[in-house]
N, C-alpha and C positions, 0 to 999 in steps of 0.2 A: 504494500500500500504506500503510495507517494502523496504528496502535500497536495491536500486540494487547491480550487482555486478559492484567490480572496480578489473583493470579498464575496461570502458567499452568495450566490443568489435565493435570497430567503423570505419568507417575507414576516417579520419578526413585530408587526403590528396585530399582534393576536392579544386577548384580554386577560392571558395568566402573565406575559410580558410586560406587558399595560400596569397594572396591579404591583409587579415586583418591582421596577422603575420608580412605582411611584413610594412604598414604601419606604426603600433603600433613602430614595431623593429624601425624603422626609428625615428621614434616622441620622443621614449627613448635615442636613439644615440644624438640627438638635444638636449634634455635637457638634458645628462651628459656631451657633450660637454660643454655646456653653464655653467652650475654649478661649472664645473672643473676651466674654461679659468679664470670666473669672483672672483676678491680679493675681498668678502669676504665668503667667507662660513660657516662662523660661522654664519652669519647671515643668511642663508638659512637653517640651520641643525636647530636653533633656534627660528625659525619661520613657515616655513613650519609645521613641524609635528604638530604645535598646530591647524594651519587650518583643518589638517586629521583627527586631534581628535577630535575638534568641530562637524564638518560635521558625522565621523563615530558614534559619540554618539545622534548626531541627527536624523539618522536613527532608532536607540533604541529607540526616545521618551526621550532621556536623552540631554534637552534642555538650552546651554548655549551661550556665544559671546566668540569671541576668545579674545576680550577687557579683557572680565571680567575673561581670562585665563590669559592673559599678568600681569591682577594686583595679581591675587591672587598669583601667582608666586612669587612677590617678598613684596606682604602683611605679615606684624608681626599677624594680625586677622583672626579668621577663617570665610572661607570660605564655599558658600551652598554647597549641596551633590552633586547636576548637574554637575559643577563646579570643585570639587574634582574629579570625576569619567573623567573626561575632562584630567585634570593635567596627573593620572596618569598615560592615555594611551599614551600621549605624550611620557611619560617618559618610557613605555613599548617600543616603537616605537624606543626611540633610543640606551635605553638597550639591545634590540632584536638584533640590526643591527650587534655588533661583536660579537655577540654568530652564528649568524645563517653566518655573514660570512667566520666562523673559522670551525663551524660545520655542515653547513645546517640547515634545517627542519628538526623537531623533536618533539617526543608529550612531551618530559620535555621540550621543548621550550616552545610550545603551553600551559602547565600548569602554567609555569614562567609568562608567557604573562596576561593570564587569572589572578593570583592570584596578580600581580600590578596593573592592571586594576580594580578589586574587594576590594582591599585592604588586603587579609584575605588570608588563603593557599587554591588551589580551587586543589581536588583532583578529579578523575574520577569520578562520578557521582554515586551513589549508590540505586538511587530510579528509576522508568519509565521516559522517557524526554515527552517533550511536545508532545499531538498527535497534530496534526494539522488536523482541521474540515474544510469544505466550506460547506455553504449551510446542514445543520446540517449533513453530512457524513463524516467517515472519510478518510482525503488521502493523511496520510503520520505517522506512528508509528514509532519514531526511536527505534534503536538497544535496546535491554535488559542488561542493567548493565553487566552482565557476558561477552558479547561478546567484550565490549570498547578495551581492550587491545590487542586483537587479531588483528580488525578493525584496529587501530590505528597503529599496526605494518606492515600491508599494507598497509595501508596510507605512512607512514613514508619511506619504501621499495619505493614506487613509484617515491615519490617527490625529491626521491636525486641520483635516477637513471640517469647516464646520456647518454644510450642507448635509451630514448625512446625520445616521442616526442618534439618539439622547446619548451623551460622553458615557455613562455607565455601560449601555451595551458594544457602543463603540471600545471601551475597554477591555470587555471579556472578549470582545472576538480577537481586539488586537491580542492581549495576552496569550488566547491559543495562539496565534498566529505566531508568533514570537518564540515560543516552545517548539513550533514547529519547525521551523527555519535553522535553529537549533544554531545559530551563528558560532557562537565559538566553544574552541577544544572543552572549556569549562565553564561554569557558573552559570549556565544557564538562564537554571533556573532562580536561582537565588537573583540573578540580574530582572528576571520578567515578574519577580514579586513586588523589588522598589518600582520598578517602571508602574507596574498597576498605584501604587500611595502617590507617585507623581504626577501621573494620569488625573488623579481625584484633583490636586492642587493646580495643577496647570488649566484646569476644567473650571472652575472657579468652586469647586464643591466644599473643598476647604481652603482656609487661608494659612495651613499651615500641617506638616506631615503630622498630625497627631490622628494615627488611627492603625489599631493593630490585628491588621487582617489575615496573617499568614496563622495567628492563631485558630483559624476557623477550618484554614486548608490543612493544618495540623492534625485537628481534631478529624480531620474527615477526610486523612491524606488519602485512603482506599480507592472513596468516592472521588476525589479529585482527579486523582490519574486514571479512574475507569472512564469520569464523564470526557478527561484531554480523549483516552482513545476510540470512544463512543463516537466521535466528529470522524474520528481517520477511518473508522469501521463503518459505521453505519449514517454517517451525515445529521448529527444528533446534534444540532448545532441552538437547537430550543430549551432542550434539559440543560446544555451545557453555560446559554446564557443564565437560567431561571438559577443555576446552582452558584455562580457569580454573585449576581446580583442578593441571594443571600446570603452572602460572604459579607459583602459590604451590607447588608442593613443590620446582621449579627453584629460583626465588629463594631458598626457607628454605634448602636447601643450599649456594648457592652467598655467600650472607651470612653463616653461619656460618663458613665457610671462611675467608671474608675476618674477619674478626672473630677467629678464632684467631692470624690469620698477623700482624694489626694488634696483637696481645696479646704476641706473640712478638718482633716486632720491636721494641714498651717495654720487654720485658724486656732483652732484649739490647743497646739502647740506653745502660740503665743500669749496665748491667754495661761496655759498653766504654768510654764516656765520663765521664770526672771531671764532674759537676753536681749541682745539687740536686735533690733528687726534685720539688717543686714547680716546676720550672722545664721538666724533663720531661715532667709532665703537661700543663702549657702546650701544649708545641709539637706535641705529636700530638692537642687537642681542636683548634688553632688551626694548622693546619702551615703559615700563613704567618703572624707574629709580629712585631710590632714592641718598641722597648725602652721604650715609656709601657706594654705590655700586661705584660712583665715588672714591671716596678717596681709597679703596680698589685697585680699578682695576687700577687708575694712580698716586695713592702715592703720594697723594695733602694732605693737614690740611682739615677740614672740611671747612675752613671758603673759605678756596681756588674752594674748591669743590660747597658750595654752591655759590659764583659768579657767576663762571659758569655756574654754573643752571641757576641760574636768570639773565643773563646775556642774552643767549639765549630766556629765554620767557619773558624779555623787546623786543627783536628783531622778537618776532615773529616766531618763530623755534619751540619754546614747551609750552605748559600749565603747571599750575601746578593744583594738586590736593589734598584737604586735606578732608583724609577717617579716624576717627576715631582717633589715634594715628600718623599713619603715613601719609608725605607728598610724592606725588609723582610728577614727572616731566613726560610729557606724550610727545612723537615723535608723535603730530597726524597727520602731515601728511603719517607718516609709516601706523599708524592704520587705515585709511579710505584707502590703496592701497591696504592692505592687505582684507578690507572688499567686495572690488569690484570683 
């Protein structure tokens, strides 16, 4: 089986599509309300994306905690590969956001993505991609090295078109489409999950990547790679939108929620704890903290800085932690809100 054409000829004005669109749209408009109204957003830009990355690297079999992403963040020690490859799709994720929302989608987007993610420059692909077997036959041979750039600039053509369908279905098709094409030796897929959160912000859905959808493909990694091979097998190109677009009305709910419950706990942080408000905001953008990050970001002495700290995990507010060389100060009630 080889790469259908795109875009499909479909016709994707039917009333369960109808229905999911508009749900989803809704679930989005809630949570950028919500993101926008609530003071802080740096703590939502700074946390969020690490949950996406956790979750989208654990679809790959590229198995970390979003803990041990908070610490390696601001560890002096190197960090496992898991872990690094964790890092830097975060940092893919919020690099992407004003390219793609100054530019759109794009395959030098998509390459940028992939080659942070990989660490290394990840060029088009110059050897066969994966076939993909079930049951020893095959059923699904992506494109031949020669044809990527071609593919790619119809890909590209579609997704920034803004005559064709509502951006969210336009999304799912592009994303299969993107998996299909299967562009480079690696990352794939880890690359067509931030393209999908950039997709949402370059689209005006959000104002900012706060939304953790690879946790839905996660949970239902089964159904996700049967509905991708549903399109290549049987032109299944209706279930595979309708399963999308509950991805994104799942996530938009389930991030707002979090994101209230993350706004309620700074509030009530500061109300129980004697600190300074800049120090607060600190430790839930950074909820593992050292005392050079204090004294940096509120222009204390260290010795001022470390009080503070300790001062705080005498009262029960933070732990501290000593990893090797460095100590850290941990927000864990942030870390177990965020784990739920």
């Amino acid at each position: 089986m080889n790469l259908k054409a795109f875009p499909p000829a479909v016709d994707f004005a039917v009333p369960e599509i109808f229905r999911a669109v508009i749900d989803a749209s809704n679930a989005l408009a809630r949570l950028d309300e919500i993101a926008e109204l609530l003071d802080n957003s740096a703590v939502f830009i700074n946390t969020i994306p690490v949950l996406e990355a956790q979750a989208s690297s654990e679809i790959e079999n590229v198995v970390t905690t979003h803990d041990s992403i908070f610490k390696a963040d601001v560890a002096s020690t190197k960090t496992d590969q898991d872990t690094l490859l964790a890092i830097r799709l975060r940092k893919a994720i919020i690099a992407g956001t004003e390219i793609a929302t100054k530019r759109g989608i794009s395959a030098k987007l998509a390459s940028m993505i992939c080659s942070e993610i990989l660490g290394r420059e990840m060029k088009l692909r110059q050897q066969p991609g994966t076939v993909i077997q079930s049951g020893g036959k095959t059923i699904y041979t992506p494109p031949a090295p020669e044809e990527l750039k071609g593919l790619l600039s119809t890909w590209e053509a579609y997704v920034n078109r803004e005559d064709v369908l509502h951006p969210l279905i336009v999304m799912a098709l592009s994303h299969y489409q993107f998996e299909a094409i299967h562009p480079f030796s690696d990352g794939n897929g880890r690359t067509g999950r931030v393209l999908n959160v950039l997709h949402l912000v370059a689209n005006g859905l959000l104002k900012q990547p706060v939304i953790q959808m690879s946790q839905y493909l996660f949970e239902y990694r089964d159904e996700y790679y049967k509905r991708l091979r549903d399109v290549d097998s049987k032109d299944a190109w209706i279930p595979w939108v309708l399963f999308i677009l509950e991805g994104v009305r799942v996530a938009a709910v389930e991030t707002a929620t979090k994101l209230k419950q993350i706004t309620m706990m700074q509030l009530s942080f500061a109300e129980r704890y004697e600190t300074k408000a800049s120090l607060i905001a600190l430790i839930f953008e950074k909820p593992y903290v050292q005392i050079g990050q204090v004294v940096e970001r509120c222009g204390v002495t260290r010795v001022t800085a470390a009080n503070w700290l300790e001062s705080l995990e005498r009262q029960g507010a933070l732990k501290s932690l000593v990893s090797g060389r460095d100590k850290f100060f941990i927000n864990q009630h942030l870390v177990k809100a965020l784990a739920s």
